[in-house]
C-alpha positions as CSV (number, residue, x, y, z in Angstrom):
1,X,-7.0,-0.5,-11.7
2,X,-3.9,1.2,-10.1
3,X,-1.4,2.4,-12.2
4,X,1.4,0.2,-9.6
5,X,0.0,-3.1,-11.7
6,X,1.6,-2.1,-14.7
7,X,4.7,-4.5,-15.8
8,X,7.6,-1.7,-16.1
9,X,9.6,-2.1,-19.1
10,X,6.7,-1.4,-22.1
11,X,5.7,2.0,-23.2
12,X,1.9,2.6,-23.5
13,X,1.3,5.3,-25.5
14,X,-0.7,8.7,-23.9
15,X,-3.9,8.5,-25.7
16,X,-4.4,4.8,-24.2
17,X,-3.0,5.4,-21.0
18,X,-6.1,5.4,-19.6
19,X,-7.8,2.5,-21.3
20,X,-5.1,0.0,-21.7
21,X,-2.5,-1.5,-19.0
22,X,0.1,-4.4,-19.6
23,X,1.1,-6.5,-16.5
24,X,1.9,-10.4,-16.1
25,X,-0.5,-12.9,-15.1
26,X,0.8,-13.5,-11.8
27,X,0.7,-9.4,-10.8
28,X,-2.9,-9.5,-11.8
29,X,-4.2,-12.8,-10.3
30,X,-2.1,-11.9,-7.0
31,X,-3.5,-8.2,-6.6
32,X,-7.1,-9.8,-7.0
33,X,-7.1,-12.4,-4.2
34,X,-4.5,-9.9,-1.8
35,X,-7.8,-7.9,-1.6
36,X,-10.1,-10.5,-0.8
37,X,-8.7,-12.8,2.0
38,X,-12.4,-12.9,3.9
39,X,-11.7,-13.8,7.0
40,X,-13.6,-16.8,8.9
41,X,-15.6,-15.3,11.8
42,X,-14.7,-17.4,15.1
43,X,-12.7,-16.5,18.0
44,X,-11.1,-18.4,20.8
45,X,-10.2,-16.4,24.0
46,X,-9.4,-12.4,24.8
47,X,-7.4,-11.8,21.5
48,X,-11.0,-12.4,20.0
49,X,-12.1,-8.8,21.8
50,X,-8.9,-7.1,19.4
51,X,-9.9,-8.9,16.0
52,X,-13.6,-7.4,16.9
53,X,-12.0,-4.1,17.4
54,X,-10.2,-3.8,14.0
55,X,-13.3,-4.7,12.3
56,X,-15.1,-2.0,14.1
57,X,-15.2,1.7,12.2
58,X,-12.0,3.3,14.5
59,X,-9.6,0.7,12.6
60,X,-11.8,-1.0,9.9
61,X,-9.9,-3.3,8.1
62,X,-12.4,-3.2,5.4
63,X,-10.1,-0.7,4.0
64,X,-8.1,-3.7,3.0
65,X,-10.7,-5.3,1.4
66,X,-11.7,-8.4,4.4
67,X,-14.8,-7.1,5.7
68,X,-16.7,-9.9,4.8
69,X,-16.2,-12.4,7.9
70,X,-17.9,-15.4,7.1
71,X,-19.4,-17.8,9.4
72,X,-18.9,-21.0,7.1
73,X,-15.5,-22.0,6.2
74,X,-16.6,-23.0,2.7
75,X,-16.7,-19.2,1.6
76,X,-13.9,-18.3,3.9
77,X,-10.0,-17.4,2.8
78,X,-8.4,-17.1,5.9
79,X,-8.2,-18.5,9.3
80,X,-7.6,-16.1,11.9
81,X,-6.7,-17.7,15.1
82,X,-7.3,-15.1,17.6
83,X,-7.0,-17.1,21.1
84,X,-6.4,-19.5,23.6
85,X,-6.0,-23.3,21.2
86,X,-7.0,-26.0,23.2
87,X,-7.0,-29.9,23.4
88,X,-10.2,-29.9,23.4
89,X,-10.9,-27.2,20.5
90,X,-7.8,-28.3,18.2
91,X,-10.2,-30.8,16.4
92,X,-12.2,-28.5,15.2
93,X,-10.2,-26.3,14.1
94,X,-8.4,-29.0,12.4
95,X,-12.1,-29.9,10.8
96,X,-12.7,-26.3,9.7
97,X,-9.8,-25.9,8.3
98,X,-10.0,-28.9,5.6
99,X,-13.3,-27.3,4.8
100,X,-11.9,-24.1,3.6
101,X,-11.3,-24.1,-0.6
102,X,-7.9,-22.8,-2.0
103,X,-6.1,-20.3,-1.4
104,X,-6.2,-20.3,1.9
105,X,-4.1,-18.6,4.8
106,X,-4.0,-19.5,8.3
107,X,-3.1,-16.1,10.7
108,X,-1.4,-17.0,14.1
109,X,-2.7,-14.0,16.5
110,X,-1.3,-13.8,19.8
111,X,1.3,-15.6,22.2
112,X,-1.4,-18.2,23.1
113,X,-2.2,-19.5,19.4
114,X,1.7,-19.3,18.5
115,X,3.3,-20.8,21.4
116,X,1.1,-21.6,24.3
117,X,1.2,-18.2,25.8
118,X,1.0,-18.0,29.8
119,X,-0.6,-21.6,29.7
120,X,2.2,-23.1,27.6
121,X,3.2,-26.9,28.3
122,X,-0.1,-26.4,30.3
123,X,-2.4,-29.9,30.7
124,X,-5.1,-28.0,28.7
125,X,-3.5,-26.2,25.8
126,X,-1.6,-27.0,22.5
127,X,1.6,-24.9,22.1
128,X,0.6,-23.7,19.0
129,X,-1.5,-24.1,16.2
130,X,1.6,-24.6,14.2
131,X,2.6,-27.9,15.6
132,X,-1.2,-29.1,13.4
133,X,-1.7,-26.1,10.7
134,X,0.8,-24.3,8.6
135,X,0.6,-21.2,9.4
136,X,1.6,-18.1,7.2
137,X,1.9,-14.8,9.2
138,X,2.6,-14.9,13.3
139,X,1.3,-11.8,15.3
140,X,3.0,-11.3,18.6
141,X,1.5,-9.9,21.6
142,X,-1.1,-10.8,24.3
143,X,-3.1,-9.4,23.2
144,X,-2.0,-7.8,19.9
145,X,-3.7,-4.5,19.7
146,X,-5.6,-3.6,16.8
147,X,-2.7,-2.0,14.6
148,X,-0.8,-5.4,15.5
149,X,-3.1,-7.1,13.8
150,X,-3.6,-4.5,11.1
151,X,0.3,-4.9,10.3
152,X,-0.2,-8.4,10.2
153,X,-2.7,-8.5,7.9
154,X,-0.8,-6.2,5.9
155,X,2.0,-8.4,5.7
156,X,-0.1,-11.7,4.6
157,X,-1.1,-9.0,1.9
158,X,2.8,-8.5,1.2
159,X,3.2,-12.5,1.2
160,X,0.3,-13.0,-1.7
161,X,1.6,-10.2,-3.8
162,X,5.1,-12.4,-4.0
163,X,3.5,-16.2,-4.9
164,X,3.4,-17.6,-8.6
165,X,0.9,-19.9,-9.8
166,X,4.0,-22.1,-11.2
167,X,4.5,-22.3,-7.8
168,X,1.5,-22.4,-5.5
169,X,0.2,-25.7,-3.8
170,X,-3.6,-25.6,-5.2
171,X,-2.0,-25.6,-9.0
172,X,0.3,-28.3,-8.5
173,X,-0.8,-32.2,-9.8
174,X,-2.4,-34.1,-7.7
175,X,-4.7,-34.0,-4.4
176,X,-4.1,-32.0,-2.2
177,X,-4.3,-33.8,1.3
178,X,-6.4,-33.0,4.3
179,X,-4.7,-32.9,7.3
180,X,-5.4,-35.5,9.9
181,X,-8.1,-34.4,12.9
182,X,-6.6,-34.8,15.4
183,X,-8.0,-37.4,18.2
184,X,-9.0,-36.5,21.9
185,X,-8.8,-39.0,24.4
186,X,-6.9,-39.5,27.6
187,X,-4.7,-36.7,25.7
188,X,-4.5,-35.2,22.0
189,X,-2.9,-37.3,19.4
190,X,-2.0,-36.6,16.3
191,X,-2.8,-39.3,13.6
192,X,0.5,-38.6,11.6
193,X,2.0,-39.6,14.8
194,X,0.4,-43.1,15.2
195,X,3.0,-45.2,13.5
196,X,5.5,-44.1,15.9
197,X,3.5,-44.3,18.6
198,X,2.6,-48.3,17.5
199,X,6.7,-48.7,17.3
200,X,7.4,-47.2,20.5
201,X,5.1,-49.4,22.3
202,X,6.1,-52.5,20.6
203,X,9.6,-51.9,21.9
204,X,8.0,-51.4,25.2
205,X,6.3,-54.7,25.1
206,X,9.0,-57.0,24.0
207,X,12.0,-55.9,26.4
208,X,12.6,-58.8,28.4
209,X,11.4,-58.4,31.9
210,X,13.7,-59.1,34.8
211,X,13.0,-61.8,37.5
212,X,12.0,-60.9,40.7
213,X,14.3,-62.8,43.4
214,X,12.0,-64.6,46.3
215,X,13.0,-63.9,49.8
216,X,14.6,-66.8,51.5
């Protein structure tokens, strides 16, 4: 263990400097998980080709301790959104994402999966995974190159060194709730949306409809 995990403040004498080292629970549990976010492997358009490159030997991000990409999102800590989010592909995402365990992290990469990109407000694309995940670190660019996404990482890193389990969501009572899959039909809906949705066309059915006038 580093020396950096020791809580400042205590003296240790120098015969157990070496053997003994006095930190808080939260410094400890933090600097476990901060290297071990394993990333789920899946990738969505060109921003995919990047994400590849960083875990290739010229960048390797298994420096950082998230070399393990795992292809099932029950052993995965992190959700890497590298690429184009469509209507179509939203629900699955959605679906993957309920199947991850806590702690988990969701990494926005690229202008497509933050805002739409070149195809926002486009009849195919969601501007952004945001409006369905909550998403912890944004990384601008299109495509963000490799040390884009290395800063980013690096910065989710920053974000779990700063949490308290007093505070976290996975130790607070109660369930935690899925979030809704979305539904694809003639165009995505969200579910959280439905009740306003049922409202809006209520009103649309009980406005009183005009007469039409007959020609003489």
């Amino acid at each position: 263990m580093t020396e950096d995990v020791n809580k400042p403040g205590y003296e240790i004498p120098p015969e157990l400097s070496n053997t003994v080292k006095i930190t808080t629970l939260d410094r400890i549990y933090n600097w476990g998980r901060r290297y071990s976010a394993w990333p789920m492997m899946f990738g969505l358009a060109c921003c995919a080709i990047e994400m590849i490159a960083t875990a290739a030997s010229r960048f390797d991000f298994s420096r950082f301790g998230m070399e393990i990409m795992r292809p099932s999102p029950r052993q995965a800590d992190m959700m890497l959104v590298s690429g184009t989010v469509t209507k179509k592909m939203i629900p699955q995402i959605v679906r993957l994402y309920n199947q991850m365990p806590e702690p988990k992290y969701v990494v926005s990469m690229g202008a497509c999966a933050s805002g739409g990109g070149p195809f926002k407000e486009g009849y195919n694309v969601v501007s952004g995974i945001d409006k369905f995940l909550p998403v912890d670190v944004y990384i601008p660019g299109c495509p963000p190159t490799p040390q884009a996404l290395l800063h980013g990482l690096i910065t989710l890193q920053e974000m779990i060194d700063n949490q308290s389990i007093k505070n976290v969501r996975w130790y607070q009572k109660g369930d935690l709730e899925e979030i809704p899959v979305p539904v694809l039909g003639p165009d995505l809906m969200d579910p959280r949306d439905f009740p306003k949705i049922k409202e809006l066309s209520l009103m649309k059915t009980e406005e009183p409809v005009e007469p039409v006038a007959e020609e003489a």
